[in-house]
TITOR-359456 format. One record per residue: x, z, y negated of N, C-alpha, C, O in turn; residue in one letter. Coordinates in steps of 0.2 Angstrom, whole numbers, padded with zeros to 4 digits, always signed. Last residue first. Layout:
<sites>
XZYXZYXZYXZYA
...
</sites>
This chain:
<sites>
+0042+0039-0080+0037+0035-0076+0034+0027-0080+0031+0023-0077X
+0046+0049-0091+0052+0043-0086+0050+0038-0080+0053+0035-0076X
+0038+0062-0084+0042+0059-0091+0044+0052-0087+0044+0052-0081X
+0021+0058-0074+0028+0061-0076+0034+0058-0081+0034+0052-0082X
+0006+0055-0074+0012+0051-0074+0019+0056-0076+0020+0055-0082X
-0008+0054-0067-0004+0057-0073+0003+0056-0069+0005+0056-0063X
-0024+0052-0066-0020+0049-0067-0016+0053-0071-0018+0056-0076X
-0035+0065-0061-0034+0062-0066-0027+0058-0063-0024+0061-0059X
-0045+0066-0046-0040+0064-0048-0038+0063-0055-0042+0059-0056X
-0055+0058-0041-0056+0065-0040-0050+0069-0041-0049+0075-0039X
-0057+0044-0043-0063+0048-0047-0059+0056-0045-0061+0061-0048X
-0054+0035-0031-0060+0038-0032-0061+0043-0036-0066+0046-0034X
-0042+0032-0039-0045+0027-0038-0052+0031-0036-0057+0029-0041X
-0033+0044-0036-0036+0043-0043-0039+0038-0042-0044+0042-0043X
-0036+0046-0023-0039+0052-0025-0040+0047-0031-0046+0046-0032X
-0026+0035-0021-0031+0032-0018-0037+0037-0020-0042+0035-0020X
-0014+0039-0026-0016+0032-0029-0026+0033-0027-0031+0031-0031X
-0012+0049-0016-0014+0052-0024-0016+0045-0027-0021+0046-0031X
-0008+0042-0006-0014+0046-0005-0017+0048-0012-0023+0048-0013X
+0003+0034-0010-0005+0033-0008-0009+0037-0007-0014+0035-0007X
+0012+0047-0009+0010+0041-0017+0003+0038-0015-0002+0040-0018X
+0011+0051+0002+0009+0057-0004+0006+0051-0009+0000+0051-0011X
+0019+0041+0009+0010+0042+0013+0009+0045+0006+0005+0042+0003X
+0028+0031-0004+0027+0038+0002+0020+0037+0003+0016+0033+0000X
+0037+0019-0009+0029+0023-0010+0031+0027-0003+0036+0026+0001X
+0050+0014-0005+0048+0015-0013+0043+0020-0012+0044+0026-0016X
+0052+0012+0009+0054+0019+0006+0054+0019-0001+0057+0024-0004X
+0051-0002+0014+0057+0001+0009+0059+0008+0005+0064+0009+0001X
+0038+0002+0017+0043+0000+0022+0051-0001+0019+0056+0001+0022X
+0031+0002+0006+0031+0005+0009+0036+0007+0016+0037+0013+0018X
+0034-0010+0000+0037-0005-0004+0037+0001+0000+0041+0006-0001X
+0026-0017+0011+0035-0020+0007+0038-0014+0005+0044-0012+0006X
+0012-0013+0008+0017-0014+0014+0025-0014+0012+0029-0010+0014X
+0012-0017-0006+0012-0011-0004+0017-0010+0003+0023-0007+0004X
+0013-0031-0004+0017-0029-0005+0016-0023-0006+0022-0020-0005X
+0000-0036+0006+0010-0035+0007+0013-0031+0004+0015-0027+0007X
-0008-0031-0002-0007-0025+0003+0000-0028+0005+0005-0024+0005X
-0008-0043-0014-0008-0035-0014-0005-0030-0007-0001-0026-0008X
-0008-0055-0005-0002-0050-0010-0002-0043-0012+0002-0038-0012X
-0016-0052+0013-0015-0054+0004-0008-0051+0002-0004-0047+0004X
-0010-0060+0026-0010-0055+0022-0011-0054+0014-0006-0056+0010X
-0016-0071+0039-0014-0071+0032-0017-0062+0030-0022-0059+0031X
-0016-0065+0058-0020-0067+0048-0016-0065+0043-0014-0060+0042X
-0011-0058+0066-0009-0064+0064-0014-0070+0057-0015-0076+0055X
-0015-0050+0072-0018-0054+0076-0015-0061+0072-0016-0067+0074X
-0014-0039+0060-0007-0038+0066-0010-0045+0071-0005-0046+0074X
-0023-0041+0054-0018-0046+0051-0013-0046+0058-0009-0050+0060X
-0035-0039+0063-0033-0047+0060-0027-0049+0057-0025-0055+0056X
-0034-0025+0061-0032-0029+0067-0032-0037+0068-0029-0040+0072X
-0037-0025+0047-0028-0023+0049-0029-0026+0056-0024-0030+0058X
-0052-0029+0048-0048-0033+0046-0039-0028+0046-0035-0033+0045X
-0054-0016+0058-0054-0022+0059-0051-0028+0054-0048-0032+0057X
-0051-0005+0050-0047-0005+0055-0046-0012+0056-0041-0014+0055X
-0046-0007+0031-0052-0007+0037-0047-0009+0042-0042-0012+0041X
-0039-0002+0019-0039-0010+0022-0042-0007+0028-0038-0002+0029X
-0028+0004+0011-0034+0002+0008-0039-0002+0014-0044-0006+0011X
-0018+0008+0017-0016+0002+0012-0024+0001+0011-0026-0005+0009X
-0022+0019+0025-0018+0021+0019-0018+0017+0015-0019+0018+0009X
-0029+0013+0034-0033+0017+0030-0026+0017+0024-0027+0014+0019X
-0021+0008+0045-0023+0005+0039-0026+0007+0031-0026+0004+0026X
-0016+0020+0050-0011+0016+0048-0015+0011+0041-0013+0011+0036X
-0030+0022+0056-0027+0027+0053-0022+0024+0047-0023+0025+0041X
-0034+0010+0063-0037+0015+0060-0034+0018+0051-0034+0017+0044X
-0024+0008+0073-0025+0006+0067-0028+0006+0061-0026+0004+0055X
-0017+0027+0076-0022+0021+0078-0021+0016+0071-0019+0017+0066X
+0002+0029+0079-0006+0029+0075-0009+0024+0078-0007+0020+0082X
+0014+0032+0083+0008+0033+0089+0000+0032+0084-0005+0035+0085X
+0025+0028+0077+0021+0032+0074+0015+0038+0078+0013+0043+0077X
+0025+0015+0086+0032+0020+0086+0029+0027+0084+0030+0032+0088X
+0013+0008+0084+0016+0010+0088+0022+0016+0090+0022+0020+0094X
+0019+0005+0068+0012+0008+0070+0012+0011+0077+0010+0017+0077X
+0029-0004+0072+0031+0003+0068+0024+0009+0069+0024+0015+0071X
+0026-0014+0079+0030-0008+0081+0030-0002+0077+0030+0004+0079X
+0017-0020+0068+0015-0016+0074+0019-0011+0080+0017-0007+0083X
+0025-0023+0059+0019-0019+0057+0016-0016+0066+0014-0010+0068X
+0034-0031+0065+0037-0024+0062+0031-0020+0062+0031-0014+0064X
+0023-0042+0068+0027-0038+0071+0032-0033+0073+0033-0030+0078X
+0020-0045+0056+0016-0042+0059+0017-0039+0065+0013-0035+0068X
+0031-0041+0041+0028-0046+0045+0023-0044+0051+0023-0038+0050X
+0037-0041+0025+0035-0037+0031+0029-0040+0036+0023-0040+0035X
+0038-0050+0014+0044-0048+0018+0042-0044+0025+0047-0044+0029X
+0029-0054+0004+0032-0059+0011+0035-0057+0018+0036-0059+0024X
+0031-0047-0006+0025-0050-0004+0025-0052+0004+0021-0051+0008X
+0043-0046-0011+0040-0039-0007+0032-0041-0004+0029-0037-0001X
+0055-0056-0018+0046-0057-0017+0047-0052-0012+0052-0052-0007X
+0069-0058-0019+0065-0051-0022+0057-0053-0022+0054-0051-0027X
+0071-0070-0012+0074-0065-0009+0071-0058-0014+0071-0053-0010X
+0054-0081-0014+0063-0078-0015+0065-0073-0013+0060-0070-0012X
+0049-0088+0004+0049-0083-0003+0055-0083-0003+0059-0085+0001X
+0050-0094+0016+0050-0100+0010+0050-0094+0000+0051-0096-0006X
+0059-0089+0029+0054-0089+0024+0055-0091+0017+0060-0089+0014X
+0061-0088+0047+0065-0089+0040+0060-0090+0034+0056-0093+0037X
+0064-0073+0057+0061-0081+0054+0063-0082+0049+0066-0078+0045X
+0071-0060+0058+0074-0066+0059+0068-0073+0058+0071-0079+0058X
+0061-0052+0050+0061-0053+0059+0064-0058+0061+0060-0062+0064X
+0065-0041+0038+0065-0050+0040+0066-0048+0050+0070-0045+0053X
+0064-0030+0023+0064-0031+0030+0063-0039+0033+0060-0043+0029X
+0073-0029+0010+0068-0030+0013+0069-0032+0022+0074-0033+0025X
+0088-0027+0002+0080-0022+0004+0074-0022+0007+0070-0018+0007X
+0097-0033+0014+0097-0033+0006+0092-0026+0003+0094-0021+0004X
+0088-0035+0027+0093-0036+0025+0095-0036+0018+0095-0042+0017X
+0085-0024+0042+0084-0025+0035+0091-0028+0033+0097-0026+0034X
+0077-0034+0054+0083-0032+0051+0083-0030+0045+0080-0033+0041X
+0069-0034+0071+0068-0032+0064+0075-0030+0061+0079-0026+0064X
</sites>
């Protein structure tokens, strides 16, 4: 794995444009990094909303939707933090208000 510009690339070549975050984090990074971390899948997936077993499908090499890509993308470029998802995922169940700071 490379970072190159902002996104991450495991040398394969890919048919997105260079600012699509959709594309950019592959299942191979995803699994080193998860191993590196020592998480279960579990754990790792739970943040992006996504069940153990379908996250073991994607590292198995299943298509990824747009959605968790790019979370994943932004996640791995140090846009979102584990804080931001976890506060995303409080306002999503209700136990949270939404609130946004000036300049958001």
């Amino acid at each position: 794995m490379e970072l190159m510009g902002n996104q991450w690339h495991s040398g394969a070549n890919t048919t997105s444009s260079p600012g699509d975050l959709s594309s950019v984090v592959d299942r191979v990074l995803i699994i080193a990094y998860r191993k590196k971390k020592k998480e279960s899948q579990r754990r790792f997936w739970a943040r992006f909303g996504v069940t153990q077993s379908r996250g073991s499908r994607f590292e198995s090499g299943a298509e990824i939707p747009p959605p968790v890509s790019i979370l994943l993308g932004l996640y791995f470029n140090k846009t979102i933090s584990d804080g931001d998802l976890g506060r995303a995922e409080r306002v999503l169940r209700g136990e949270a208000p939404m609130v946004l700071s000036p300049g958001q």
